[in-house]
DSSP file (Angstrom, degrees, kcal/mol; ACC not computed):
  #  RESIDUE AA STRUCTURE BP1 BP2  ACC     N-H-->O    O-->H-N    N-H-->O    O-->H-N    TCO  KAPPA ALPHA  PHI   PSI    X-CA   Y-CA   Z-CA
    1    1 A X              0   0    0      0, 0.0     2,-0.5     0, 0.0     0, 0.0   0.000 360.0 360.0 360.0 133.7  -16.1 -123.5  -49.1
    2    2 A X        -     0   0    0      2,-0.0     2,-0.4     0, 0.0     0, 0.0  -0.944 360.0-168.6-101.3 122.2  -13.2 -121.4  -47.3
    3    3 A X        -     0   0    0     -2,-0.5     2,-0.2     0, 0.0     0, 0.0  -0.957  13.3-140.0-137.0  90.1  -13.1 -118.5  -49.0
    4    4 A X        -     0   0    0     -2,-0.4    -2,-0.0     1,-0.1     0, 0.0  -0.231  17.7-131.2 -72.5 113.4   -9.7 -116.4  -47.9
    5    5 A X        -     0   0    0     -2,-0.2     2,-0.9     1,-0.1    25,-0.1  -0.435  17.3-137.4 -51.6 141.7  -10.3 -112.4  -47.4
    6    6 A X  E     -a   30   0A   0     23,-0.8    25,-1.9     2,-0.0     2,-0.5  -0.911  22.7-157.2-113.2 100.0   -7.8 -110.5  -49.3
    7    7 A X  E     -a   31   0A   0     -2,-0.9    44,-7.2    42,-0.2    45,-2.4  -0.702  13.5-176.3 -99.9 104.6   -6.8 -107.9  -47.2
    8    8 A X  E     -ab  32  52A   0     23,-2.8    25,-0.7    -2,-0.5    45,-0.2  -0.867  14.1-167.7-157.5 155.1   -5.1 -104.5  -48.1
    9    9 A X  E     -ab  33  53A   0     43,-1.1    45,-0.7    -2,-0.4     2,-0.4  -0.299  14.5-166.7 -80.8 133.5   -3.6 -101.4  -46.3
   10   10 A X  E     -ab  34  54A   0     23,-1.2    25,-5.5    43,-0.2     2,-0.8  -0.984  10.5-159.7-133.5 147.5   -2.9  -98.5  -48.5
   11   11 A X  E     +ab  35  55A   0     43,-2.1    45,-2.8    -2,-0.4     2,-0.3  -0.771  40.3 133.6-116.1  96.3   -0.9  -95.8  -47.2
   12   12 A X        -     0   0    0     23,-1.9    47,-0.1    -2,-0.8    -2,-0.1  -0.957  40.0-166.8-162.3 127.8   -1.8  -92.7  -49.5
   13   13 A X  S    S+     0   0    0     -2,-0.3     2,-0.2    45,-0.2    23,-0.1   0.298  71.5  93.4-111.7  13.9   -2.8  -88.8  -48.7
   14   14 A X        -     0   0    0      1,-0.1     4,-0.4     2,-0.0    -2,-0.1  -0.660  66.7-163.7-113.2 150.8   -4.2  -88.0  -52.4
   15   15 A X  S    S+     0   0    0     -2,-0.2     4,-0.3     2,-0.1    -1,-0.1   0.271  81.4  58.8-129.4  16.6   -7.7  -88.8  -51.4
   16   16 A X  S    S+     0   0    0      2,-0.1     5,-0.4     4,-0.0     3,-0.2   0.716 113.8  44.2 -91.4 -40.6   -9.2  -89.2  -55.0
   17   17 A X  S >> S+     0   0    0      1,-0.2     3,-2.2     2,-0.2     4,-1.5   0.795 111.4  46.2 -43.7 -90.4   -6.4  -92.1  -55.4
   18   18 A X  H 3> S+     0   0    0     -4,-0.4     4,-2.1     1,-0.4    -1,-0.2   0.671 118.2  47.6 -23.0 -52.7   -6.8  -93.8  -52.2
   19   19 A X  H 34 S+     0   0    0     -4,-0.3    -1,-0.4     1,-0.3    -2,-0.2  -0.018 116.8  44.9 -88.4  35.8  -11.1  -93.6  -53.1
   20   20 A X  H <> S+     0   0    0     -3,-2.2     4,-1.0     3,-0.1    -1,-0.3   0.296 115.9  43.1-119.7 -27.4  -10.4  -94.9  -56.7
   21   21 A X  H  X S+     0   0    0     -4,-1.5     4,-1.9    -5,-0.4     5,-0.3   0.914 115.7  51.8 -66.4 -97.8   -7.9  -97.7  -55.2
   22   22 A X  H  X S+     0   0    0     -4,-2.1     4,-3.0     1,-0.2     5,-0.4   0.650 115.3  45.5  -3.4 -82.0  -10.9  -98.3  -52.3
   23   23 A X  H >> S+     0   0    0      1,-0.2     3,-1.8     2,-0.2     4,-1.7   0.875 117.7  35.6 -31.6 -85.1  -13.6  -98.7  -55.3
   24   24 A X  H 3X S+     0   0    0     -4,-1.0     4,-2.1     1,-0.3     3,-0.5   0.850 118.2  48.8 -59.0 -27.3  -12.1 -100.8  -57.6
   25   25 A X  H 3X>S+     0   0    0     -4,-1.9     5,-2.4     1,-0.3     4,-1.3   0.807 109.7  53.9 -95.2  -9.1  -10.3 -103.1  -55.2
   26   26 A X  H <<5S+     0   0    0     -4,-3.0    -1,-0.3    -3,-1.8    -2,-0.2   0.586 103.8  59.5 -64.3 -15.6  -13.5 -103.6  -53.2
   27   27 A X  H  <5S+     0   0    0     -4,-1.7    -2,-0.2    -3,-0.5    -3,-0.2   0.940 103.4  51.5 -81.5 -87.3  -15.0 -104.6  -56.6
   28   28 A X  H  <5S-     0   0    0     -4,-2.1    -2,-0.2    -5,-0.3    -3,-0.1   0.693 129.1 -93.5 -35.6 -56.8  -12.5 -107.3  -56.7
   29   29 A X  T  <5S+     0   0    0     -4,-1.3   -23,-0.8   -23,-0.1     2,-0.4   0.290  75.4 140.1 138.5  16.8  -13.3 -108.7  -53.3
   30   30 A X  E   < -a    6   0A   0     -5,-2.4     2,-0.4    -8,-0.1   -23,-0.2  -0.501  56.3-130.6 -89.5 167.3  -10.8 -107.0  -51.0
   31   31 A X  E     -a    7   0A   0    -25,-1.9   -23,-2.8    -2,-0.4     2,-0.5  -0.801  34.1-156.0 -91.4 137.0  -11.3 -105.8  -47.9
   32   32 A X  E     +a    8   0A   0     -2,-0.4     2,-0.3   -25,-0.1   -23,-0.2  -0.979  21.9 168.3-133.4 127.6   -9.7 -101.9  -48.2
   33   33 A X  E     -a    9   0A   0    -25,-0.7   -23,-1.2    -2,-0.5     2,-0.3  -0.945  15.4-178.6-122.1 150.3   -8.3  -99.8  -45.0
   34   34 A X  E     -a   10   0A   0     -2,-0.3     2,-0.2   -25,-0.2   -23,-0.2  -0.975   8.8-164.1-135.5 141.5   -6.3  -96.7  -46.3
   35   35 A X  E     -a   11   0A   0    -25,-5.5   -23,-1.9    -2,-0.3   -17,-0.1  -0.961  20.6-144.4-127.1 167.3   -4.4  -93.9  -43.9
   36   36 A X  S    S+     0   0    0     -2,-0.2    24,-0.3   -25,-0.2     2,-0.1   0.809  85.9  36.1 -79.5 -27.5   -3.2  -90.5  -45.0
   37   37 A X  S    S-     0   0    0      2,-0.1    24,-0.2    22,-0.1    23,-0.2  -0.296  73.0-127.7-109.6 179.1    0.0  -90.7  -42.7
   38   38 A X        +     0   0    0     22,-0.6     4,-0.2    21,-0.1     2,-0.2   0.216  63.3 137.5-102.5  -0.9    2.8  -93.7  -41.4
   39   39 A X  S    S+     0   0    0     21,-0.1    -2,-0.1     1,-0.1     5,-0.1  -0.168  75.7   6.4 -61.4 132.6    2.1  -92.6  -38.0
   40   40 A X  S    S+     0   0    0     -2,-0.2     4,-0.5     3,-0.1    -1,-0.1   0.872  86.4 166.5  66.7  87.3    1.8  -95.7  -35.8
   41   41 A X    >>  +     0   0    0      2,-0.1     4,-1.6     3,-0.1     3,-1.4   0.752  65.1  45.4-105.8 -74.9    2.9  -97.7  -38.9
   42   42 A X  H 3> S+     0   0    0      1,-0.2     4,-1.2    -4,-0.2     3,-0.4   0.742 119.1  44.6 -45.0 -66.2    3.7 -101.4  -37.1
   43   43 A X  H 3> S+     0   0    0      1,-0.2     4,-1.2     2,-0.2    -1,-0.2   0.568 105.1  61.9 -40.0 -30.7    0.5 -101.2  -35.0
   44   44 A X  H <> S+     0   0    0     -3,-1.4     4,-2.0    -4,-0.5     3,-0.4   0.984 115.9  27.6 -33.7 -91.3   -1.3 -100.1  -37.9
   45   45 A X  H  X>S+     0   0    0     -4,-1.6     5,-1.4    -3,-0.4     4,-1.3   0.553 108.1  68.2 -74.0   1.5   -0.6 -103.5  -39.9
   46   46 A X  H  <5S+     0   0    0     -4,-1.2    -1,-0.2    -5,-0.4    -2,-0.2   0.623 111.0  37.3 -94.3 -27.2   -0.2 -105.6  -37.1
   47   47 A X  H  <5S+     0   0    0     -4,-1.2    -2,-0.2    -3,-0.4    -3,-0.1   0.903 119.8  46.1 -53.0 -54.7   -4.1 -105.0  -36.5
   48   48 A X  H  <5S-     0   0    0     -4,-2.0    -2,-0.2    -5,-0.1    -3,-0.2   0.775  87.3-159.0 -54.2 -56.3   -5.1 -104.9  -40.0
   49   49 A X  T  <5 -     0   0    0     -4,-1.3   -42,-0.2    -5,-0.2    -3,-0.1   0.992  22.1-167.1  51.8  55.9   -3.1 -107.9  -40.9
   50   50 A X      < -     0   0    0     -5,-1.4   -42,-0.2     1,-0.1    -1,-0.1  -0.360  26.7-145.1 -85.1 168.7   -2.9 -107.1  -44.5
   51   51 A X  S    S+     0   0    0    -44,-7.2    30,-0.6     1,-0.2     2,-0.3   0.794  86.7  10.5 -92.3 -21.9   -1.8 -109.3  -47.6
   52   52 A X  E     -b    8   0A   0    -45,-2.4   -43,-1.1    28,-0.1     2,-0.3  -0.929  68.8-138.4-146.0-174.8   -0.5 -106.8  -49.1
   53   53 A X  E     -b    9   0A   0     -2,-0.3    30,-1.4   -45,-0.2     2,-0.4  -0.892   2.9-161.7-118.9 151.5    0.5 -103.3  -48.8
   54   54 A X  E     -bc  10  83A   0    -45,-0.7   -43,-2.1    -2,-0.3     2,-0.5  -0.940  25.6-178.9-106.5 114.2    0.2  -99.8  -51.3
   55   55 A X  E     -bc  11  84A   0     28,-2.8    30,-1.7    -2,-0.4   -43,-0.2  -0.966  14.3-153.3-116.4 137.5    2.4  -97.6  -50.1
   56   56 A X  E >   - c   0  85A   0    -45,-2.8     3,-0.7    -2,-0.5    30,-0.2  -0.437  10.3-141.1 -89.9 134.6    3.0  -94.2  -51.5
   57   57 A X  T 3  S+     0   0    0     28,-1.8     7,-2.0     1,-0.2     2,-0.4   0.854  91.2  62.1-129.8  33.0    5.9  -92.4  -51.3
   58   58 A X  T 3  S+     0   0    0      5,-0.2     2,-0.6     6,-0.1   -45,-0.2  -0.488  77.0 144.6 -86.8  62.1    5.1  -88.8  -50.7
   59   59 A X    <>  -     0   0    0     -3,-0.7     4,-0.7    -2,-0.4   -21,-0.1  -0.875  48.7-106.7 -69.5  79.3    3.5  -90.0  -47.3
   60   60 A X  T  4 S+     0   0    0     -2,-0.6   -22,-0.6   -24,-0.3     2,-0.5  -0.004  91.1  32.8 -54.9 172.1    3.9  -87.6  -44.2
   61   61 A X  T  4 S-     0   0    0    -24,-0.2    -1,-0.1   -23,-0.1     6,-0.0  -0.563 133.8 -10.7 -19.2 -95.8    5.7  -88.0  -41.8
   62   62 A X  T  4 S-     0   0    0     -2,-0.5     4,-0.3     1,-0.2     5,-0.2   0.311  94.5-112.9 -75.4   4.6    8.8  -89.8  -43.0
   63   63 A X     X  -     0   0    0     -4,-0.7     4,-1.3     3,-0.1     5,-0.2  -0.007  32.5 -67.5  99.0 143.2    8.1  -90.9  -46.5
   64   64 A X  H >> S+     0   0    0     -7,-2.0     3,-4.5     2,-0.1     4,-0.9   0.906 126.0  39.8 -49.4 -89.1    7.7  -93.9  -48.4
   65   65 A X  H >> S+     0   0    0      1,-0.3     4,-1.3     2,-0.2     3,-0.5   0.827 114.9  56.5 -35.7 -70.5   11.1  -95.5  -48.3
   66   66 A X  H 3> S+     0   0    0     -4,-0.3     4,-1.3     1,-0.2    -1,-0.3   0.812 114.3  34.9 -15.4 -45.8   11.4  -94.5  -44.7
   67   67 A X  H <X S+     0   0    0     -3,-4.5     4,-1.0    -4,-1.3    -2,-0.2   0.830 115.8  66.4 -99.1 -38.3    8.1  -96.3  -43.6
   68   68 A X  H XX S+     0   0    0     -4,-0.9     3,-2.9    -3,-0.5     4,-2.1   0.985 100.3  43.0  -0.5 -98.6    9.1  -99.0  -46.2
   69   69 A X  H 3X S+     0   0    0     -4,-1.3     4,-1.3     1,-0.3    -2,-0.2   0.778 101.2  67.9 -59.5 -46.9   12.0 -100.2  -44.7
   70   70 A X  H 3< S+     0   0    0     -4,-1.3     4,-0.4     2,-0.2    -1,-0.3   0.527 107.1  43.5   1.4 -45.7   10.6 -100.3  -41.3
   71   71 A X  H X< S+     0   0    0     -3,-2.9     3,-1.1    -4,-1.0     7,-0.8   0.921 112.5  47.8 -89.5 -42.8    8.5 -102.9  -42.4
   72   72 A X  H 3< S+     0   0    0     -4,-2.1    -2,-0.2     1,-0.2    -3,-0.2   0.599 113.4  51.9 -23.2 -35.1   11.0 -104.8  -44.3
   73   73 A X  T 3< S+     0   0    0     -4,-1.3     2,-0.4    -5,-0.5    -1,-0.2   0.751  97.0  76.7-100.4 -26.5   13.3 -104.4  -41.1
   74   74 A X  S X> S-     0   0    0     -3,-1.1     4,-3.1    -4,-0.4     3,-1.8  -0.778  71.4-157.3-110.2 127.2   10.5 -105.8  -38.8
   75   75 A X  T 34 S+     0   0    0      1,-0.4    -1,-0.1    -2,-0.4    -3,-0.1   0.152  95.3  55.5-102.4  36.6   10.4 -109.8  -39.2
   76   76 A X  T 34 S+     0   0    0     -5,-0.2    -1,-0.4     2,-0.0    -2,-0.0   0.055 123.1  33.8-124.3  47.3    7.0 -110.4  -38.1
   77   77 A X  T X4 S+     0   0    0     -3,-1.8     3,-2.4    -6,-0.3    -5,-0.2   0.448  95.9  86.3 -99.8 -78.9    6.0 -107.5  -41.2
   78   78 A X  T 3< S+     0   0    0     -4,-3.1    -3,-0.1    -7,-0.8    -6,-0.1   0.443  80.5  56.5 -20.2 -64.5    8.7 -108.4  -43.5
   79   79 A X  T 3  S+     0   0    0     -4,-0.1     2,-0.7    -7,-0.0    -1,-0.3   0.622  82.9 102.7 -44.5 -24.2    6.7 -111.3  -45.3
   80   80 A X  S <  S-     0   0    0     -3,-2.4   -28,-0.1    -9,-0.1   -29,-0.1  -0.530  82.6-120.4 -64.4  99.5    3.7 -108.5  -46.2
   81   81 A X        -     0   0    0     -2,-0.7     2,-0.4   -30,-0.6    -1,-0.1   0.030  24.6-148.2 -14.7 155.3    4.3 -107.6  -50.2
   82   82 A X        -     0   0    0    -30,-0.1    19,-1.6   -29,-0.1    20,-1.2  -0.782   5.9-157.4-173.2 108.0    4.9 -103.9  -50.4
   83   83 A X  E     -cd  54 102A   0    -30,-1.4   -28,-2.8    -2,-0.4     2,-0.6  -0.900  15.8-145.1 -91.5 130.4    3.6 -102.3  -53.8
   84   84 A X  E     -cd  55 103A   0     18,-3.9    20,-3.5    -2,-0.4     2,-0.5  -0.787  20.1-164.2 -85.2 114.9    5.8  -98.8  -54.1
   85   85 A X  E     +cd  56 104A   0    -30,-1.7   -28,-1.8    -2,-0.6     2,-0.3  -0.925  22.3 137.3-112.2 116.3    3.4  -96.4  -55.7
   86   86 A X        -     0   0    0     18,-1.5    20,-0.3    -2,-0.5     5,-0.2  -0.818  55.6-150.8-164.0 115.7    4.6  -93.0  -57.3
   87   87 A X        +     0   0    0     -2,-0.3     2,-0.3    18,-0.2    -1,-0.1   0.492  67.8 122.6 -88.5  26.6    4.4  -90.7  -60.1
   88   88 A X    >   -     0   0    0      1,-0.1     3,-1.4    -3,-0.1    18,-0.1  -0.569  65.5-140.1 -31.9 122.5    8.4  -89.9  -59.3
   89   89 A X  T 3  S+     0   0    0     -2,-0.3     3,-0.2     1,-0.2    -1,-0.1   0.530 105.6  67.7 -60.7 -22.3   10.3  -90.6  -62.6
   90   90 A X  T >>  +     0   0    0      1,-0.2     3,-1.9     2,-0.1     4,-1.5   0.251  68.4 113.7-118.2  -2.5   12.8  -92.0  -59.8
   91   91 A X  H X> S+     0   0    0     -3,-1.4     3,-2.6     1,-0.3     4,-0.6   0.745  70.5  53.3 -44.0 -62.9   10.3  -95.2  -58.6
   92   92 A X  H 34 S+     0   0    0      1,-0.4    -1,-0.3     2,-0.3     4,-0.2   0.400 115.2  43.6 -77.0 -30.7   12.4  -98.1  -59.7
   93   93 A X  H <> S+     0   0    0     -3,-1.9     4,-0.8     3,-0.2    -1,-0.4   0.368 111.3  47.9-105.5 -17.2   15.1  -96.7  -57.8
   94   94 A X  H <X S+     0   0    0     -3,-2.6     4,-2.0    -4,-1.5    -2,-0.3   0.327 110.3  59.1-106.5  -7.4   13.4  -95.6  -54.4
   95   95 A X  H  <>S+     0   0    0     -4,-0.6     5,-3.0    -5,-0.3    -3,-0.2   0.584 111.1  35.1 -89.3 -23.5   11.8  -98.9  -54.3
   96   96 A X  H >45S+     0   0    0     -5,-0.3     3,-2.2    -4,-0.2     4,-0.2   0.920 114.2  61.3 -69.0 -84.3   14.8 -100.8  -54.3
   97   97 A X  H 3<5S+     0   0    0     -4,-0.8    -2,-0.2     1,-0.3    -3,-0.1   0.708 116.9  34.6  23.5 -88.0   16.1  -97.8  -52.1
   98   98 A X  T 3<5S-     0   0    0     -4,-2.0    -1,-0.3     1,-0.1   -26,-0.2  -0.014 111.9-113.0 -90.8  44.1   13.4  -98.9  -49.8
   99   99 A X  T < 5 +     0   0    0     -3,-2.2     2,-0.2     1,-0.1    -3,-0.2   0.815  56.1 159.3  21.0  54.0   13.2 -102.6  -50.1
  100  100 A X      < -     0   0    0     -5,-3.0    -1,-0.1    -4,-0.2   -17,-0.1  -0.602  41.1-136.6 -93.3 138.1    9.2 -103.1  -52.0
  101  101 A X  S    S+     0   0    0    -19,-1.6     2,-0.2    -2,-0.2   -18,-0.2   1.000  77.6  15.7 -44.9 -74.4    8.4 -105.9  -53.7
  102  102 A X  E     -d   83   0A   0    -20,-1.2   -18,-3.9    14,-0.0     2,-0.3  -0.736  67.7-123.0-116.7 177.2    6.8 -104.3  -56.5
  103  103 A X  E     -d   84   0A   0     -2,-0.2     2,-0.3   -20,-0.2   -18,-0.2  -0.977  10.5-168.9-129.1 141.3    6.4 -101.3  -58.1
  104  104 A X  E     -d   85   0A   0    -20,-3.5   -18,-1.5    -2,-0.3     2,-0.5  -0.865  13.7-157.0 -86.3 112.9    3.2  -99.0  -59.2
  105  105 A X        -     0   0    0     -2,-0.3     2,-0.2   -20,-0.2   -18,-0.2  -0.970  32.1-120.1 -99.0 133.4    4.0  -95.9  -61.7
  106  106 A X  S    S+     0   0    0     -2,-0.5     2,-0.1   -20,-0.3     3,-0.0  -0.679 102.2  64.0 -82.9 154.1    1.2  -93.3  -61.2
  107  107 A X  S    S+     0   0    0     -2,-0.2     2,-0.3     1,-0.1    -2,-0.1   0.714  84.7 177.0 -35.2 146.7   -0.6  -92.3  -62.9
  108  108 A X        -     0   0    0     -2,-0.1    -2,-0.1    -4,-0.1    -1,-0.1  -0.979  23.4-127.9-130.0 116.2   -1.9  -96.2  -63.1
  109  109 A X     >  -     0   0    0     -2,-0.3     4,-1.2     1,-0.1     5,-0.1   0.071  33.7-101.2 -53.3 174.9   -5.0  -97.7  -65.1
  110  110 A X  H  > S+     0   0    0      2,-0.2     4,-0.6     1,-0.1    -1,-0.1   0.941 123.1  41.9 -75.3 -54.5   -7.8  -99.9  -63.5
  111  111 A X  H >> S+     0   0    0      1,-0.2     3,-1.8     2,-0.2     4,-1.5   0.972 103.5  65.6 -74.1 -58.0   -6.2 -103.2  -64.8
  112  112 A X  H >4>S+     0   0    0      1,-0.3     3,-2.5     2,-0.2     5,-0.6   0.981 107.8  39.1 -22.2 -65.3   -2.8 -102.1  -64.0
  113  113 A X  H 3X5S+     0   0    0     -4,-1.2     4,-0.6     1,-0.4    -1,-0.3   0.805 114.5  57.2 -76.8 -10.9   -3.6 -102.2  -60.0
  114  114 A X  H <<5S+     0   0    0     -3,-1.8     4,-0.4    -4,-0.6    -1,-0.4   0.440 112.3  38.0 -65.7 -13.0   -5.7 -105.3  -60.7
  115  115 A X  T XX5S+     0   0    0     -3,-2.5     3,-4.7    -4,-1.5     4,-2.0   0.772 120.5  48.4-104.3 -92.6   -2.6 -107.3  -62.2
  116  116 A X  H 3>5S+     0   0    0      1,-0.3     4,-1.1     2,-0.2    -3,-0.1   0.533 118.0  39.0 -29.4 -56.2    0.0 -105.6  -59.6
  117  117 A X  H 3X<S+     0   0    0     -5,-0.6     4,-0.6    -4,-0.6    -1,-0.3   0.625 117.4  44.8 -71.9 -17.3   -2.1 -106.4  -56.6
  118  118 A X  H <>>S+     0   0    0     -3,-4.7     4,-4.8    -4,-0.4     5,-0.7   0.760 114.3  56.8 -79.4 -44.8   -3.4 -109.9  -57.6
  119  119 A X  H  X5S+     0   0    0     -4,-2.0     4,-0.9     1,-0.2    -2,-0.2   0.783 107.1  48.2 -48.7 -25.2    0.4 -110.3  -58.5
  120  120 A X  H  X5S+     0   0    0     -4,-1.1     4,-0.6    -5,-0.2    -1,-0.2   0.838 112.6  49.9 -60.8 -62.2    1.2 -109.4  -54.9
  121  121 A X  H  <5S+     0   0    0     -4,-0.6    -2,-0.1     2,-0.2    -3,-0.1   0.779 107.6  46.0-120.9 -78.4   -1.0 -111.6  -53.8
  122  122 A X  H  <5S+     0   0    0     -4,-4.8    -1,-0.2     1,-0.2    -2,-0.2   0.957 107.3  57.9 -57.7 -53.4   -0.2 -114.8  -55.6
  123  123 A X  H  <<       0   0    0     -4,-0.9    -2,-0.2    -5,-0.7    -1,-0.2   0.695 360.0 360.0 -84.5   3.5    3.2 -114.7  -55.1
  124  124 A X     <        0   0    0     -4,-0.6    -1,-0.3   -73,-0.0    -2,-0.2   0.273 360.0 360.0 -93.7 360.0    3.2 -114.5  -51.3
C-alpha cells in the first residue's frame, strides 16, 4: 500500500499557533515544519517540498503578501497551495493582494484548519 506523506510548511512567529497547527495536523498524519521568519523562503520549500503552505501575514521580514507572491512568481513553487492566515479584518483582500489559494481567518477552530488544509490538499 503507497501511502502519500502530506507535507506542510507553516510560516508563523506566534508560537502557541504554529504549536497548536504542529499538534493537531500531526494528528491528522502530516508531516509539520514551521519557521518564525521568510528568510531563505525558496530554499526553504524547495527542501521541504511541501503540499501545502500556512502562511501568515504578519511574518518578519517582508510580510505575508510579500513572501506570497514570491512563491506564486517562482514556477517551480507556483503549483504549492498557499493558505493566507490572519486575524486582519482585511484577509480576503491581502490574499488576493498576494495571490493564496485559500484563506484562514484567525482566530480559527480545530476543524476549520482540518477542512482548509485537506481542502488544499485535494484540490492540487
Amino acid at each position: 500500500m503507497n501511502v502519500k506523506v502530506k507535507k506542510i510548511l507553516i510560516f508563523d512567529d506566534d508560537e502557541d499557533i504554529v504549536s497548536i497547527c504542529t499538534y493537531i495536523l500531526e494528528e491528522d498524519g502530516w508531516e509539520v515544519l514551521a519557521y518564525e521568519d521568510c528568510n531563505h523562503l525558496t530554499e526553504r520549500i524547495t527542501s521541504f517540498a511541501p503540499n501545502v503552505i500556512l502562511m501568515d501575514n504578519w511574518i518578519p521580514e517582508e510580510g505575508g503578501v510579500t513572501a506570497t507572491r514570491k512563491i506564486k512568481a517562482n514556477s517551480s513553487l507556483a503549483h504549492i497551495p498557499v493558505i493566507y492566515f490572519s486575524a486582519n479584518s482585511d484577509i480576503e483582500m491581502l490574499a488576493a493582494d498576494a495571490g493564496a489559494d485559500l484563506i484562514l481567518s484567525k482566530p480559527f477552530d480545530l476543524d476549520q484548519l482540518r477542512h482548509i488544509t485537506t481542502q488544499a490538499i485535494e484540490a492540487h
